[in-house]
SEKE-587821 format. One line per field, with one value per residue: residue number from 1; residue in one letter; x, z, y of N, C-alpha, C, O in turn. Coordinates in steps of 0.02 Angstrom, whole numbers. Each point is the difference from the previous one (the first is absolute). Layout:
N
seq = NUM,...;
type = A,...;
nX = X,...;
nZ = Z,...;
nY = Y,...;
caX = X,...;
caZ = Z,...;
caY = Y,...;
cX = X,...;
cZ = Z,...;
cY = Y,...;
oX = X,...;
oZ = Z,...;
oY = Y,...;
end
This chain:
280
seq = 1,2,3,4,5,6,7,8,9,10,11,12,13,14,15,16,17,18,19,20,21,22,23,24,25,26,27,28,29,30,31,32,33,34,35,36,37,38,39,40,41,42,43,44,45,46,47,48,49,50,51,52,53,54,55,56,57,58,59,60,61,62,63,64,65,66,67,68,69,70,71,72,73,74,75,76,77,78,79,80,81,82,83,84,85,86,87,88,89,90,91,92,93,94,95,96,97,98,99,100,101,102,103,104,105,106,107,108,109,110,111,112,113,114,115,116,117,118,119,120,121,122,123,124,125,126,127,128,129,130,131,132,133,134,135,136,137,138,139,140,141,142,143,144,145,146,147,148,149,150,151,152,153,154,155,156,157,158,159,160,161,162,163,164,165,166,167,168,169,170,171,172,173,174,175,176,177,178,179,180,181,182,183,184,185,186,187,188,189,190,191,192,193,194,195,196,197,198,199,200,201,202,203,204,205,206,207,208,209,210,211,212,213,214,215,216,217,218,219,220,221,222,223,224,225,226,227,228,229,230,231,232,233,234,235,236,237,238,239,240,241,242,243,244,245,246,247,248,249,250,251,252,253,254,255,256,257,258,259,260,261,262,263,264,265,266,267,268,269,270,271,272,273,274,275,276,277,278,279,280;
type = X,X,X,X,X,X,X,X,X,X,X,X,X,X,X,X,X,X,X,X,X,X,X,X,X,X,X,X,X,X,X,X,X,X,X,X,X,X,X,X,X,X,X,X,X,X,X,X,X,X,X,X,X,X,X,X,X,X,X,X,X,X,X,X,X,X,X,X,X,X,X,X,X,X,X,X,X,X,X,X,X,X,X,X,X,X,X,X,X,X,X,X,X,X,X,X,X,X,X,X,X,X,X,X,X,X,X,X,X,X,X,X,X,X,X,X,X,X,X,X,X,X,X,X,X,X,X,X,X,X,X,X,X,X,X,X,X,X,X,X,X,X,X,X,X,X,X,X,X,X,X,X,X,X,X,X,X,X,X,X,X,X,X,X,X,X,X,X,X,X,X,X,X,X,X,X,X,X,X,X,X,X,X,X,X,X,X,X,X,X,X,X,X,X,X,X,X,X,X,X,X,X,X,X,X,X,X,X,X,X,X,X,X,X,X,X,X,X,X,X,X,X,X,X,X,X,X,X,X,X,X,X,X,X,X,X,X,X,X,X,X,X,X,X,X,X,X,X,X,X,X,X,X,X,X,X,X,X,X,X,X,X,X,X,X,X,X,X,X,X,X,X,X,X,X,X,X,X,X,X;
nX = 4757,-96,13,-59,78,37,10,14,47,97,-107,48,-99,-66,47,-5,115,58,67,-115,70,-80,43,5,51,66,-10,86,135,25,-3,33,75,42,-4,30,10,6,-54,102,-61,-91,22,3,-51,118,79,94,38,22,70,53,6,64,106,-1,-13,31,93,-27,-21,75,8,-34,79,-114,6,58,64,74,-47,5,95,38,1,32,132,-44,-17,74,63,-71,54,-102,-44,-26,-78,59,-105,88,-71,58,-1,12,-28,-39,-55,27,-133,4,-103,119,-56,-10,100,-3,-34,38,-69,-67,87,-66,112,-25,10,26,-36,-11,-62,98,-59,-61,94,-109,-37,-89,-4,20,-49,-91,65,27,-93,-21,48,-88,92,-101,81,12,127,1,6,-15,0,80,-105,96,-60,-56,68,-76,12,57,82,5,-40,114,53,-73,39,102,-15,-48,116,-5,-23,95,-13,8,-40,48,-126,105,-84,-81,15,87,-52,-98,92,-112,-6,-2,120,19,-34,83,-81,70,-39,-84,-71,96,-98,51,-99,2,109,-101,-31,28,128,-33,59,-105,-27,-128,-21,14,-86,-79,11,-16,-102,-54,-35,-55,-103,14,-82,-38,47,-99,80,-79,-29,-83,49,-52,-25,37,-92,-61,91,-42,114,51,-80,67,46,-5,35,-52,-101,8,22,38,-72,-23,-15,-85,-13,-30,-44,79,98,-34,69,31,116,21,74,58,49,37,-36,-102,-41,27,-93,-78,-30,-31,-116,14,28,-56,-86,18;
nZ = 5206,58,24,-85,73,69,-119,79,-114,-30,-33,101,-64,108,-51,121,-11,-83,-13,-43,16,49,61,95,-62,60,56,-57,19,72,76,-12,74,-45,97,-52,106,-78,92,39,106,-40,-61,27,-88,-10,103,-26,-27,129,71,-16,75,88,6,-7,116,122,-2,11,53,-67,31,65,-62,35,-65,96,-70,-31,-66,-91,13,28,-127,-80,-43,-37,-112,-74,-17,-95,-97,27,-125,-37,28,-48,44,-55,99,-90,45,-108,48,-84,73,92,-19,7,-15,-55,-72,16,-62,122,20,45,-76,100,-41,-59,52,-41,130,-48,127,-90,90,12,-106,89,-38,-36,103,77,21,98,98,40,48,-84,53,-122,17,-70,5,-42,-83,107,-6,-73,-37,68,-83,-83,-40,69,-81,-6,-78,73,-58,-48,19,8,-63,-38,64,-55,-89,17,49,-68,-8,66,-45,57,-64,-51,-9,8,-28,14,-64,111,63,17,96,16,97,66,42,-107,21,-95,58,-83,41,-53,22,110,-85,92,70,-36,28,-81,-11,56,-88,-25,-2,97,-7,-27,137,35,-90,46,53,-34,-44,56,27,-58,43,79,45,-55,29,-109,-41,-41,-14,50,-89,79,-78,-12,-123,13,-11,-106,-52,68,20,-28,80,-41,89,-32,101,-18,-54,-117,-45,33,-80,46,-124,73,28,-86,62,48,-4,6,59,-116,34,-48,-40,77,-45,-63,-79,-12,1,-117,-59,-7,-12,-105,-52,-21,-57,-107,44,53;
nY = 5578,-44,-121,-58,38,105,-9,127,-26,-32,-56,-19,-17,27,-81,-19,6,-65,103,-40,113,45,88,-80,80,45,107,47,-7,25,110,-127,50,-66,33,-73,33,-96,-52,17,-70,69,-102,86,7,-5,29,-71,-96,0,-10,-97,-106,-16,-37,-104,-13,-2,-55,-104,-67,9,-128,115,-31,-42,-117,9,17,54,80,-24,66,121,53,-9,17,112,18,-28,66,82,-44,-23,71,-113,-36,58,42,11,31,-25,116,-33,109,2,-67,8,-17,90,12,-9,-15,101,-12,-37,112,64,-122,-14,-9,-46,29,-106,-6,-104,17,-43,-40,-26,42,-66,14,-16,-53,35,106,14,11,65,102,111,61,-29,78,2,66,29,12,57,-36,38,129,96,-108,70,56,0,-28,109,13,-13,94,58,66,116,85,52,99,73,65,36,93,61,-2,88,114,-55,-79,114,-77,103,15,43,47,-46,71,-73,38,30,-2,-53,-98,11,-57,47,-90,43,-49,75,-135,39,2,51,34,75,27,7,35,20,48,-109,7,-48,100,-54,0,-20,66,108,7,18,124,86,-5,73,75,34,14,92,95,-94,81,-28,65,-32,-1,40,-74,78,-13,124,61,42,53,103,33,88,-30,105,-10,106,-12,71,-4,23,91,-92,50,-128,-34,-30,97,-53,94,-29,13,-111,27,17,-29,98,38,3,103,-107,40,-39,-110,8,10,-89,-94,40,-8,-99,-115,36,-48,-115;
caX = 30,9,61,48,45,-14,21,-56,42,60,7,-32,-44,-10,-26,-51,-11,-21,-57,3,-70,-51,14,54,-2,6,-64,-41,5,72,48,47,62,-1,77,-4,49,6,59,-2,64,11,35,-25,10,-7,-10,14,-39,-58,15,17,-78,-65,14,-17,-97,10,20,-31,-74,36,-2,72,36,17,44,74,14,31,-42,-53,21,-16,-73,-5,42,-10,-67,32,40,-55,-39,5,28,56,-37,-45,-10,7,-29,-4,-58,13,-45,10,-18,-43,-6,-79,1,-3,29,51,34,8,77,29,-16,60,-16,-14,28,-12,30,-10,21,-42,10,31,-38,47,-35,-13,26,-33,10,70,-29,-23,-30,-88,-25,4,-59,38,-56,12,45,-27,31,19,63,65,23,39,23,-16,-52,-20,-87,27,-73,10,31,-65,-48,13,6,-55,-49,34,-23,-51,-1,38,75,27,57,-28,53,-32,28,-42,-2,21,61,-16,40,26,-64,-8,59,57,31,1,35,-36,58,-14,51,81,7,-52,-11,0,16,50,-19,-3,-63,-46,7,33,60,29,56,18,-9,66,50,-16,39,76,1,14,66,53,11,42,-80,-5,-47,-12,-40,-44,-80,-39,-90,-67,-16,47,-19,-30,49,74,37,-13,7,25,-10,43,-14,31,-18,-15,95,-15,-28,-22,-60,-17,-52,-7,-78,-30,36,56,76,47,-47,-56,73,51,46,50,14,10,12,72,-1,-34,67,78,-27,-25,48,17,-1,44;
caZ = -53,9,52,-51,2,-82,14,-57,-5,36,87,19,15,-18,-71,9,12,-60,-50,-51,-14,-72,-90,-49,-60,21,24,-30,-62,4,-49,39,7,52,13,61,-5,72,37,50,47,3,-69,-93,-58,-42,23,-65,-65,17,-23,-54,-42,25,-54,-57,3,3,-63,-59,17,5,58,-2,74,50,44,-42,12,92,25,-1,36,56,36,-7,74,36,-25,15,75,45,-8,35,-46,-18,-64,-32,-85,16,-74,1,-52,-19,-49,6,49,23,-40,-47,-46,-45,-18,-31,51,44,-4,50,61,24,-14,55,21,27,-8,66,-3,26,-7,-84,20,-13,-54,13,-22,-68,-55,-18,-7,-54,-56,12,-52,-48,-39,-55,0,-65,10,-30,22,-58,-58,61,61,17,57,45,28,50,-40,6,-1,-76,31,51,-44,-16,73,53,-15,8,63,19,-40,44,-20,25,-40,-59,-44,-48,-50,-65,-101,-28,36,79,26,100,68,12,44,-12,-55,-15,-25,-33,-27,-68,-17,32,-3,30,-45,36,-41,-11,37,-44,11,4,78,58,-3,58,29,1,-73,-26,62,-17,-55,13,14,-56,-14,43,-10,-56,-17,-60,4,-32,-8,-67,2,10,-13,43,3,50,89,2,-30,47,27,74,-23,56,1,57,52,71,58,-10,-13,-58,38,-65,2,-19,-27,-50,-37,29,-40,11,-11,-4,31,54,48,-15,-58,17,6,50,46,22,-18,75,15,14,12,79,27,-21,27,73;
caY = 40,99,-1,-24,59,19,51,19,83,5,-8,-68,-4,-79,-4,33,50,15,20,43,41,-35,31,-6,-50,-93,-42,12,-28,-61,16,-3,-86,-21,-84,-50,-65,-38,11,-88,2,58,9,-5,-34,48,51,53,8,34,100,0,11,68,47,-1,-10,76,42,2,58,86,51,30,-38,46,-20,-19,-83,-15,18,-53,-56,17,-23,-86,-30,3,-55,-57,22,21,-71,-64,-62,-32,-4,45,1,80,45,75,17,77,36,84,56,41,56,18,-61,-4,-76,17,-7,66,14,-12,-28,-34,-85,-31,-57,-31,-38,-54,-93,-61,-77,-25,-57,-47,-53,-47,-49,-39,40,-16,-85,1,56,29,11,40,8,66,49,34,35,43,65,52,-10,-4,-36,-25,58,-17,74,-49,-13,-65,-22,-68,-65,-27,-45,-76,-45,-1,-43,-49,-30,-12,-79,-58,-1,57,76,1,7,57,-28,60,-32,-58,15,19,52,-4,-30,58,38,-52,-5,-83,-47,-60,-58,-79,-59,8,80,51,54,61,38,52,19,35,59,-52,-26,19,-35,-43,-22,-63,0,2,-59,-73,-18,-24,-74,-61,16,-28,-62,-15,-11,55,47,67,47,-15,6,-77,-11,-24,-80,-48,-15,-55,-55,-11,-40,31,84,16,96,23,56,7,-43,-79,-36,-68,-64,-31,-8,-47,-7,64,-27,-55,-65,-15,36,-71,-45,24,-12,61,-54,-2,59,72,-23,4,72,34,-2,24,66,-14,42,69,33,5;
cX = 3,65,66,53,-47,38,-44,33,18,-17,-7,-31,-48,-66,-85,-1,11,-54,39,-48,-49,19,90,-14,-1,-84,-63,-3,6,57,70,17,-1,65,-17,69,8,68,6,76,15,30,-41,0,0,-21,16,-63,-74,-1,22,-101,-47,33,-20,-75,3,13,-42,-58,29,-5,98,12,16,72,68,-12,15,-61,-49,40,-3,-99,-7,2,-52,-52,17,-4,-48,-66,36,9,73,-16,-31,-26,6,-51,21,-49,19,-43,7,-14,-65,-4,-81,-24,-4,54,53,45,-6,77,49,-16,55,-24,-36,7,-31,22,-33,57,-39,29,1,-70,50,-62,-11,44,-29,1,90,-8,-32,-12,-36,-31,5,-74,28,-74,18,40,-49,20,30,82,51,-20,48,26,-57,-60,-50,-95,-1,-102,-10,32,-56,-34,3,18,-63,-27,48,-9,-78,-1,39,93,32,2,-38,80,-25,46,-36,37,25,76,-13,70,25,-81,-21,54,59,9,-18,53,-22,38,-1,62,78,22,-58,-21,-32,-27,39,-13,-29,-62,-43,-20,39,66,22,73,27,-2,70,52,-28,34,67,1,-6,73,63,-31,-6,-60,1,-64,-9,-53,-52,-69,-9,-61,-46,11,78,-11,-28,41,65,9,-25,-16,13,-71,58,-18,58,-31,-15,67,-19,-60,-18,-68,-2,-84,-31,-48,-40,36,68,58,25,-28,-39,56,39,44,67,50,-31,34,79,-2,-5,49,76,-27,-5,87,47,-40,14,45;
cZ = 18,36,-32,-17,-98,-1,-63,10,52,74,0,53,7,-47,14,1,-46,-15,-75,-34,-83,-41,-19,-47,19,-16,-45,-76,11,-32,29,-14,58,-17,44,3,75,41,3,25,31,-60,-69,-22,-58,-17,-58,-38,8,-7,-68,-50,24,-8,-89,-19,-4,-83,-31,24,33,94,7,81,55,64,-27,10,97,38,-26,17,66,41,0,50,69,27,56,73,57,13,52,1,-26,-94,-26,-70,14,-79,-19,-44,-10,-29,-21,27,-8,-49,-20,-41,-48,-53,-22,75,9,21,47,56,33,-1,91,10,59,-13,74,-26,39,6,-74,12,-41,-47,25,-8,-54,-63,-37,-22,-86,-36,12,-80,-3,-63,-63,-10,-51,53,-15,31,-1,-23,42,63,31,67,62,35,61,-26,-18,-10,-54,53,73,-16,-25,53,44,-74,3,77,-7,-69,49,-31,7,-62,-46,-78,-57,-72,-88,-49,16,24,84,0,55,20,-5,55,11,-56,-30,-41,-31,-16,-36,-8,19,-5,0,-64,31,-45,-2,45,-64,35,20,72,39,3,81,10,5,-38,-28,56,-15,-67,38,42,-55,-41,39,-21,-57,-48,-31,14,-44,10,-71,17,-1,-27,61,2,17,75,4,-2,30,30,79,-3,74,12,54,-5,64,66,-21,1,-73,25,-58,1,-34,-59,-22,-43,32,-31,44,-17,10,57,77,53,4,-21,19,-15,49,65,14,-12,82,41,21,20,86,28,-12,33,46,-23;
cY = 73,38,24,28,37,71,38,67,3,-11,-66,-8,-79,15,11,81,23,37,34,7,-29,30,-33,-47,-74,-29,55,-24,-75,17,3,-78,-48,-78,-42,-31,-38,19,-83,47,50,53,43,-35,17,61,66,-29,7,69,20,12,58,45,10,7,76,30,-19,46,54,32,-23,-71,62,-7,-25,-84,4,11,-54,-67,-13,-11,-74,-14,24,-32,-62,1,-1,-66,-56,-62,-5,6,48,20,87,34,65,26,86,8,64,29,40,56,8,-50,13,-29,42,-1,59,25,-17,-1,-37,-87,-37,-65,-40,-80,-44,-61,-43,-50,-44,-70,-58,-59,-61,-69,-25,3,-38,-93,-16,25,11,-5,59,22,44,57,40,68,62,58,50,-51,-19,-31,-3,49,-22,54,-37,17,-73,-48,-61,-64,-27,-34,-72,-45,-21,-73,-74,-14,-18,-67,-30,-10,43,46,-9,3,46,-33,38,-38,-50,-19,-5,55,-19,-8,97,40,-58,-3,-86,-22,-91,-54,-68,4,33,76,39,46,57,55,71,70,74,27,-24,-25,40,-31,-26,13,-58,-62,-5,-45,-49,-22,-4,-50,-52,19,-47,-86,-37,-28,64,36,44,55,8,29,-88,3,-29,-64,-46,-6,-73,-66,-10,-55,38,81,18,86,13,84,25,-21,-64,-26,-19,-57,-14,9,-67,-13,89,-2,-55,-29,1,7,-79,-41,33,1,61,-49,27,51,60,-33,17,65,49,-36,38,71,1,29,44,61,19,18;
oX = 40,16,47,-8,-25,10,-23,-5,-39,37,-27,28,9,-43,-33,-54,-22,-56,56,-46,27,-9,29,-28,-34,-21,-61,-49,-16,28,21,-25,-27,17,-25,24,0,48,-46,42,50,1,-16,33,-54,-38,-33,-47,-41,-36,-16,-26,-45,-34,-6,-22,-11,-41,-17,-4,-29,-5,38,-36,49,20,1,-36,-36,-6,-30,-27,-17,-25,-24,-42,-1,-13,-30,-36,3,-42,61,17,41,42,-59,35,-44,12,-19,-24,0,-15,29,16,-34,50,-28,49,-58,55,39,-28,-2,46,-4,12,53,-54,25,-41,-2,5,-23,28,-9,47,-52,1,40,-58,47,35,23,2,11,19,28,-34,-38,27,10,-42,58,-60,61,-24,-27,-41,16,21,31,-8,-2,48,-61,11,6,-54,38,-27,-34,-30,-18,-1,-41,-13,7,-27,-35,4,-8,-55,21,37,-22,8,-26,39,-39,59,-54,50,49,20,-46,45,56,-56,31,19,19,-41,-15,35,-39,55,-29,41,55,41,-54,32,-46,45,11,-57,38,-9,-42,-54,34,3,48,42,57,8,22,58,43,11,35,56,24,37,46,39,-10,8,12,-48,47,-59,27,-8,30,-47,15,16,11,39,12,-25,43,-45,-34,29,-20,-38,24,-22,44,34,-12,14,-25,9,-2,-28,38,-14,6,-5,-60,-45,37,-11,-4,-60,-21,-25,-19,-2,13,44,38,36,19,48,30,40,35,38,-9,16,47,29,1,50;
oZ = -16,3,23,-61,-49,52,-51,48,44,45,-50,55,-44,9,-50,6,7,-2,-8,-22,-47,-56,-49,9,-25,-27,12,-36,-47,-44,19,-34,50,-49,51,-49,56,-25,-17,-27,36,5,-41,35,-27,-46,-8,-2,-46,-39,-21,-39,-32,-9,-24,-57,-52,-27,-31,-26,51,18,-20,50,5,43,-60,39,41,51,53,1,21,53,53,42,46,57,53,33,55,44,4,36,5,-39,17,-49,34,-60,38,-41,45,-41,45,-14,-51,-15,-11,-14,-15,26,-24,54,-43,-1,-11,50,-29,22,54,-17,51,-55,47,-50,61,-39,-32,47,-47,8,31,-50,-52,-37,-58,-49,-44,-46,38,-49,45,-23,8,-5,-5,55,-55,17,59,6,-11,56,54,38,-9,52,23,30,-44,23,12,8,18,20,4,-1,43,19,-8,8,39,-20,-11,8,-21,10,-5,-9,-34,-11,-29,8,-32,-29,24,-42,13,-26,-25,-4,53,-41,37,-41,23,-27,10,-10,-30,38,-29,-52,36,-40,58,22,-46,60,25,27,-28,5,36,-45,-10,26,-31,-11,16,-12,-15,8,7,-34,-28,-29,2,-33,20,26,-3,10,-51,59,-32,21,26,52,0,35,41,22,-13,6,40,-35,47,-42,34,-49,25,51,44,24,-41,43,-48,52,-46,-29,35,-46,-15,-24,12,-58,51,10,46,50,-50,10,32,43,24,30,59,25,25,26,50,31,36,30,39,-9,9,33;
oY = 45,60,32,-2,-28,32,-28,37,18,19,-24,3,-43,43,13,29,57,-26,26,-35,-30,-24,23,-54,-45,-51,-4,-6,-37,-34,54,-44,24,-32,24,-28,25,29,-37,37,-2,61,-42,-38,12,16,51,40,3,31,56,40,27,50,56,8,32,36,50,56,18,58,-45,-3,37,40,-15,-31,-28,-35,-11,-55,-55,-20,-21,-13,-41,-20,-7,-37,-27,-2,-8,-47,46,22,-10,-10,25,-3,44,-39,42,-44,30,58,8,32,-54,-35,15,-2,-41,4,44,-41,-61,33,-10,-19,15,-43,35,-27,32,-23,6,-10,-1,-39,6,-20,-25,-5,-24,-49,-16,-30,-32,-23,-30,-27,41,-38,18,-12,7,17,1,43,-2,-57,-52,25,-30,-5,-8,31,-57,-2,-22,-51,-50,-53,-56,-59,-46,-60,-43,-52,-50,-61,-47,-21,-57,-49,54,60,-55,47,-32,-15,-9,-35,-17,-50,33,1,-21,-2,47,59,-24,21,-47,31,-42,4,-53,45,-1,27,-1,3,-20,13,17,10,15,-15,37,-11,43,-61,13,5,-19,-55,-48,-17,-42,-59,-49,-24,-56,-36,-31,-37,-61,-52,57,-29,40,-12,21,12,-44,33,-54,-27,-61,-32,-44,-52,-42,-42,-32,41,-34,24,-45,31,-35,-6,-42,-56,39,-42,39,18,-14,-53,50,-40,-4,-35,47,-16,-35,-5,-35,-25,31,-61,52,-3,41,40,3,30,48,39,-5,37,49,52,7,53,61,13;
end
């Protein structure tokens, strides 16, 4: 990984040689943004409605886009170019920069842009064979999930206690409602129609969240946007999570209880399906 192409305020550099200094906000507040998006083929993937969102992370927590659209397109591409890989997960991370420590924003600091590309991890066969597990953890993260920040301590928490039950993802679930995976979106399904919840303050407006609706879209599978009671995980037909490095994968078992008959179901199977070849 230290090899890894990265770029940090306007130089590219190999990602061991990255420094930044202890007083930027990044790392004294957690006060900043951050994007992930996969590459396949040498390609983006959904390259506008990735910039489209770290443009919108930027505006809600008031740092100024130190860059034009051509210019965070150009770093990508270069991203791309300078990697060995075919596949990539590209991170970007904006913070306010460098300043004294004190919680009132400082004046015309300059934003501190950092960015890598790594090897895209590829999801297990197995995982695709039988699903993973799942676990639900009391939701305990502030108001604006829906801004992509990189204070990311509530979702840690719920990811370290869903690996040490032996389940990839913690599903955050407040008054009795599931939301999303700690670093994934969910999806629910009874008697043939998907359920998603909405996109609002609550959750991360997944990329790939919104491509999995225009794949049910195309194959002709009802879907709503709704709040999910909790006690529909327990009673689904199939529950999906998706990510940009998970794609769409099923879970078969949740809480320790089995998910219908313990199988990925016939819907994500044509879902992941056509996702396989909409992204080539």
């Amino acid at each position: 990984m230290n090899s890894s192409p990265a770029f940090l305020n306007g130089e590219y550099v190999p990602l061991k040689d990255c420094k930044i200094s202890p007083l930027d906000r990044g790392f004294i507040f957690g006060d900043g943004i951050y994007e992930l998006l996969p590459v396949y083929e040498n390609k983006a993937f959904y390259l506008d409605q990735h910039l489209q969102r770290l443009q919108r992370s930027m505006a809600e927590i008031r740092i100024k886009n130190p860059y034009s659209l051509n210019e965070w397109q150009s770093l990508i591409e270069n991203l791309i170019q300078q990697s060995d890989h075919d596949d990539l997960a590209i991170y970007i991370q904006v913070t306010r920069g460098i300043a004294p420590r004190d919680h009132i924003f400082p004046q015309a600091t300059q934003a501190t842009v950092f960015a890598m590309a790594n090897p895209l991890p590829k999801v297990a066969e197995e995982q695709l064979q039988n699903g993973v597990e799942l676990i639900t953890s009391d939701d305990i993260r502030w108001q604006r999930c829906d801004i992509k920040v990189i204070s990311l301590l509530a979702n840690i928490l719920a990811r370290q206690d869903a690996i040490e039950a032996s389940a990839a993802e913690a599903i955050m679930v407040r008054d009795d409602h599931a939301l999303e995976g700690a670093a994934s979106n969910l999806f629910v399904i009874r008697d043939g129609t998907v359920y998603t919840h909405p996109k609002d303050n609550l959750v991360l407006p997944g990329i790939t969240r919104d491509f999995v609706l225009e794949l049910l879209d195309e194959l002709g599978i009802e879907y709503h946007e709704q709040v999910i009671p909790k006690e529909w995980l327990y009673s689904s037909d199939e529950l999906w999570i998706t990510s940009s490095i998970k794609e769409v994968l099923p879970a078969t078992k949740i809480d320790q209880k089995v998910v219908a008959d313990g199988k990925p179901g016939e819907l994500w199977r044509k879902t992941y399906d056509l996702y396989q070849e909409r992204k080539r």
